[in-house]
Every structure is written in structure tokens, then in C-alpha cells.
C-alpha positions in Angstrom: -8.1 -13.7 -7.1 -4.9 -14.6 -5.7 -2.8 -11.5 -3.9 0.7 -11.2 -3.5 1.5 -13.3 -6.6 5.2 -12.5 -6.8 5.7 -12.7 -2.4 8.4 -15.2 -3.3 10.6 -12.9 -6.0 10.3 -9.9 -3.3 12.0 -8.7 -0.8 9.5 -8.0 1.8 11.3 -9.4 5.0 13.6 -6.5 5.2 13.2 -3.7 7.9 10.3 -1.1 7.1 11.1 2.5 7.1 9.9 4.4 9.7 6.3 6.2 9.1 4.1 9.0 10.4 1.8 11.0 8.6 2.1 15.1 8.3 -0.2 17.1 10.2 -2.7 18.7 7.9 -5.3 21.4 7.4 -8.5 20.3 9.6 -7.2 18.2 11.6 -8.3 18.3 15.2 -5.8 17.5 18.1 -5.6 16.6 21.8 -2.6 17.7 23.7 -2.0 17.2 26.8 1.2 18.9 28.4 1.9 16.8 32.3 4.6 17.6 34.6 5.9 16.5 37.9 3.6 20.0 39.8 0.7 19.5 37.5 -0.1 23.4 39.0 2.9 24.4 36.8 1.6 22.9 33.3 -1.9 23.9 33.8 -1.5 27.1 31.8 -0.1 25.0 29.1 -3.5 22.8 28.6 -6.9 24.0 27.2 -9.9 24.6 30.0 -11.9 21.9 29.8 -15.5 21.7 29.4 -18.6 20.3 31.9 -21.2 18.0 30.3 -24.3 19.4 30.9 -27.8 17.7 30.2 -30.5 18.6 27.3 -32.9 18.3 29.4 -31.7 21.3 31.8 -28.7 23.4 30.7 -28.0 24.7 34.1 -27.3 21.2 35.2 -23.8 19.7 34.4 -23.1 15.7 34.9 -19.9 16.6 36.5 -17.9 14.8 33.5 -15.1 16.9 31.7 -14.1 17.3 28.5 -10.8 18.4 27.0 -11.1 20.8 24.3 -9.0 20.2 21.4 -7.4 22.4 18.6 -8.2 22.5 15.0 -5.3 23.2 12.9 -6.4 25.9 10.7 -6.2 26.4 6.7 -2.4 28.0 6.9 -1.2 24.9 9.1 -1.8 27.0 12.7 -2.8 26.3 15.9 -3.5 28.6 18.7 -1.7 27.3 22.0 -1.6 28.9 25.2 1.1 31.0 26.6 3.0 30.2 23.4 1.0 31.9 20.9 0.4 30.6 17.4 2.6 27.4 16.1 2.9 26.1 12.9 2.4 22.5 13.1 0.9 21.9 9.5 3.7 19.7 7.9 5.1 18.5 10.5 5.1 14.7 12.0 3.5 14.0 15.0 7.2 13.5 16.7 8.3 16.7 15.4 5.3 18.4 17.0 6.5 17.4 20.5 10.0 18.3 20.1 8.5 21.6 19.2 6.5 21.5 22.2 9.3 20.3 24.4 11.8 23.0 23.8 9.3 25.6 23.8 7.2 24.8 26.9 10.8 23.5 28.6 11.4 27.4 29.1 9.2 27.9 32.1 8.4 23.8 32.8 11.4 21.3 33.4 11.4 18.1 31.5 7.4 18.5 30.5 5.6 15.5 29.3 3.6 15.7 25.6 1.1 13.7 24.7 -0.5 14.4 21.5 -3.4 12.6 19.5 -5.5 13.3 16.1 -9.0 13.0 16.6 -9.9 12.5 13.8 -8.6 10.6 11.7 -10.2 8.6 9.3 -10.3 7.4 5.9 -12.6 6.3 3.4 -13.6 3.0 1.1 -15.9 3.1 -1.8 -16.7 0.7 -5.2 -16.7 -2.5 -4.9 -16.2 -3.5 -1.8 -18.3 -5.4 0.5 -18.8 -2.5 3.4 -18.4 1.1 1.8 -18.2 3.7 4.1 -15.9 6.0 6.6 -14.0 4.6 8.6 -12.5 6.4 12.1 -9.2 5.3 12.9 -8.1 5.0 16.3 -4.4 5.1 15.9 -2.6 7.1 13.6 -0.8 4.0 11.4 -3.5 2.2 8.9 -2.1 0.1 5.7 -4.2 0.0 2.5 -4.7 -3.7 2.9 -6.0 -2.9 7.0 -8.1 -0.4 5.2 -9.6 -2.9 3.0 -10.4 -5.4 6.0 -12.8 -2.9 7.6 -14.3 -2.9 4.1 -15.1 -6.7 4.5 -12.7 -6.8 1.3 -13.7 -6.3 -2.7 -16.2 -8.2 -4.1 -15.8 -10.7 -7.1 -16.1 -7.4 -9.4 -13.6 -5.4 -8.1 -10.1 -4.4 -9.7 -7.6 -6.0 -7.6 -4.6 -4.5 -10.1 -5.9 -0.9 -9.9 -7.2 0.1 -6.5 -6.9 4.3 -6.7 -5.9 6.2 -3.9 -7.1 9.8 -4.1 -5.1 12.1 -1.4 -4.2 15.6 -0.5 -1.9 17.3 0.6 -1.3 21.2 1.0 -4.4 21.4 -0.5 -3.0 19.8 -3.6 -5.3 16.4 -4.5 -3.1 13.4 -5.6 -4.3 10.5 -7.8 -2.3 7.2 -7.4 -3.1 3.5 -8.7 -1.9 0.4 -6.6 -1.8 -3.4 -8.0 -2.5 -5.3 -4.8 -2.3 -8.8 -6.9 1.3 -7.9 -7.0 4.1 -8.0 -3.3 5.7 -5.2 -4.2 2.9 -2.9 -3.6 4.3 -3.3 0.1 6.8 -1.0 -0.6 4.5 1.6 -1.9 4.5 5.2 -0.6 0.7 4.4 -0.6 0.9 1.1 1.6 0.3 3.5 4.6 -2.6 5.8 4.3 -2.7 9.0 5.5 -6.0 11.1 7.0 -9.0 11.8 4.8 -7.6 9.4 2.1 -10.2 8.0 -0.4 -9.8 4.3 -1.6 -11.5 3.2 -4.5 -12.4 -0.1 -6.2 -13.3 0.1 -9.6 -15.5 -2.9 -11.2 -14.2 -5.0 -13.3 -15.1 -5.7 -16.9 -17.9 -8.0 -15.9 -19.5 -5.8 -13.5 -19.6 -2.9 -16.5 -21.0 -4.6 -19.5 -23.5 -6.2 -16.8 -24.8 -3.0 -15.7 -24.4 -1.9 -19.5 -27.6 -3.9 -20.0 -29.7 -1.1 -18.8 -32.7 -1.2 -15.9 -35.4 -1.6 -18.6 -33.9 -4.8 -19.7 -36.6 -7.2 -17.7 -39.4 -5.2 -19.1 -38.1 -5.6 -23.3 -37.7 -9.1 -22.4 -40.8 -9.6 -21.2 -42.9 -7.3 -23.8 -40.7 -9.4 -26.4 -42.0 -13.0 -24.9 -45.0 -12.0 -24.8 -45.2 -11.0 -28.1 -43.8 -14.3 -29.1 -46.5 -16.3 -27.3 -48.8 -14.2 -29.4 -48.0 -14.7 -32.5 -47.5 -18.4 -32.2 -51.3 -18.3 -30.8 -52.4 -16.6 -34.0 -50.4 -18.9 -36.1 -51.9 -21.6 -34.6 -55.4 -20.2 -35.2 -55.2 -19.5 -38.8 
């Protein structure tokens, strides 16, 4: 199956808008406030954690982690000195503005530096690798998406790939024809967290598996009987 079948009829050379995905609901993130004293942004960052071993509690490996904050079901995240902020919504860039004019009150010219854990979206149907995928940055297209997947298989829908999503706790059903260029200027050619992509088999894939799983045996108990009755017509 041939993609982009109308590349050359579309305009896909011209600037892309700008994108960044909404903070949601469950999404965990680092943030790191620097500043030129480091003493004087400490407050603003989480204590981190020691490592310690199974083995023997008491006993930390010396590594560090930084905690991170989980934005809660309303869109809120507890952050010290400031209190509870509403990032839920909000881009990733307006996040740090927020930050930056709040924490510039008693740090000048702080440094942001914030990251989403964990991000990831999901493949399933007919593709060659279902599964979850974690995504390191925060910008995935469907067709990147797809890659991880090692692609669709020869049974898979190319003309209606569904995109299940949600949003404010509102789920979102949306159909993309990836045989077709234009798709590129989708509001669904960028994924956002926790999407699901799904392939749907094709029409060969369902009237195979229409066949049944007992299939083999009737066959069989039919040949059988065949062979049997051309014994006994043999005989008499």
C-alpha cells in the first residue's frame, strides 16, 4: 500500500505551526528551578531522595533522586514556597512563564527547566510490534508512532487508523487516512500523552478469522469421512 498518494496535489512544504501538548491530569513532571547562587533557588526545588539498597535499608548508594510532581485530577500541582498552581491546560512554555514571574519575586532572572516523565503513547491492531511506547521528548507524529510499531501489517487499514484521546477527562474518537498527504495537516499528526492508536484489519483479515478455530478439525472429520465411504464403495 502506497502512502501519501496525493504528496504531489498538497501543499506540505509550507511552514508547520508551532506545537506543544497541554499538561494533563496524571502527568508527572520534573522541574528544576537554577539560578546564578544555587543557595537562593534551593527552596524552590523538591528534596531529593537517596538510593538505598534491598538488601539493607539503612544503607544508601549515595545516588540522588529528584522527586517529581504529579499533577492532580483538578489540573494542580503543589510547588514550594508558591503554593498550589494550576498548570492543567497549559503548554509546557506557558508553564515556565508562570514559573518565571512568580519565582522572579524573591530570585532574579531564575532558570526553568521542566520535563514530563511520562509520556507515552500506545499502538495496538495490526501492527507488527503492539505495545506502549515511552517517549523521550515531548513531540511524536502519528507516522513516528507507527515506526516504533515496526509499521501495519498487510491487514491493516491504512485509510482509517483511529486515534482515541482525552482531554479534560472528555475521550475523543478521531479517524486518519494515512494513504492520503493531507493527513499531515491533521490536528492528529502530533500525538499527545496517553493517546491510543489503533489499526483495524482489513477485509481480508476479518472473513479469515470468520472461518472459526474449529475449522481444521471439520475439515478433517469431513476427509475422513470421504476416504470412508469411498473404501466401502469399493468393497461392495
Amino acid at each position: 500500500m502506497v502512502y501519501y498518494q496525493n504528496i504531489d496535489t498538497t501543499n506540505v512544504s509550507e511552514k508547520a505551526e508551532s506545537y506543544e501538548i497541554k499538561l494533563q491530569p496524571d502527568d508527572v513532571l520534573m522541574i528544576i528551578v537554577s539560578a546564578e547562587d544555587p543557595e537562593i533557588a534551593a527552596p524552590f526545588n523538591l528534596t531529593s531522595e537517596s538510593v538505598t539498597t534491598a538488601a539493607n535499608p539503612l544503607l544508601s548508594t549515595g545516588q540522588r533522586t529528584l522527586q517529581t510532581y504529579l499533577v492532580d485530577a483538578y489540573g494542580y500541582i503543589q510547588f514550594p514556597v508558591l503554593g498550589k498552581l494550576k498548570v492543567g491546560g497549559l503548554s509546557r512554555t506557558e508553564v515556565i512563564h508562570l514559573l518565571e514571574n512568580k519565582i522572579g519575586t524573591y530570585v532574579k532572572n531564575p532558570i526553568i527547566n521542566l520535563r514530563i516523565t511520562n509520556f507515552k503513547v500506545s499502538v495496538q491492531g495490526e501492527v507488527n510490534s503492539p505495545g506502549t511506547y515511552q517517549i523521550e521528548s515531548e513531540r511524536i507524529t502519528l507516522i513516528e508512532a507507527i515506526s516504533k510499531a515496526r509499521d501495519l501489517t498487510i491487514y491493516g487499514r491504512r485509510d482509517n487508523v483511529l486515534i482515541i484521546r482525552e482531554i479534560d477527562g472528555v475521550k475523543s474518537y478521531n479517524r486518519v487516512d494515512i494513504t492520503k498527504a493531507d493527513f499531515i495537516h491533521s490536528p492528529f499528526y502530533y500525538l499527545a500523552q496517553n493517546d491510543v492508536v489503533y489499526v483495524e484489519p482489513n477485509k481480508v483479515k476479518v472473513n479469515g478469522s470468520a472461518v472459526g478455530p474449529n475449522t481444521g478439525v471439520i475439515i478433517s472429520i469431513s476427509s475422513l469421512l470421504m476416504t470412508l465411504a469411498a473404501i466401502l464403495l469399493r468393497t461392495f
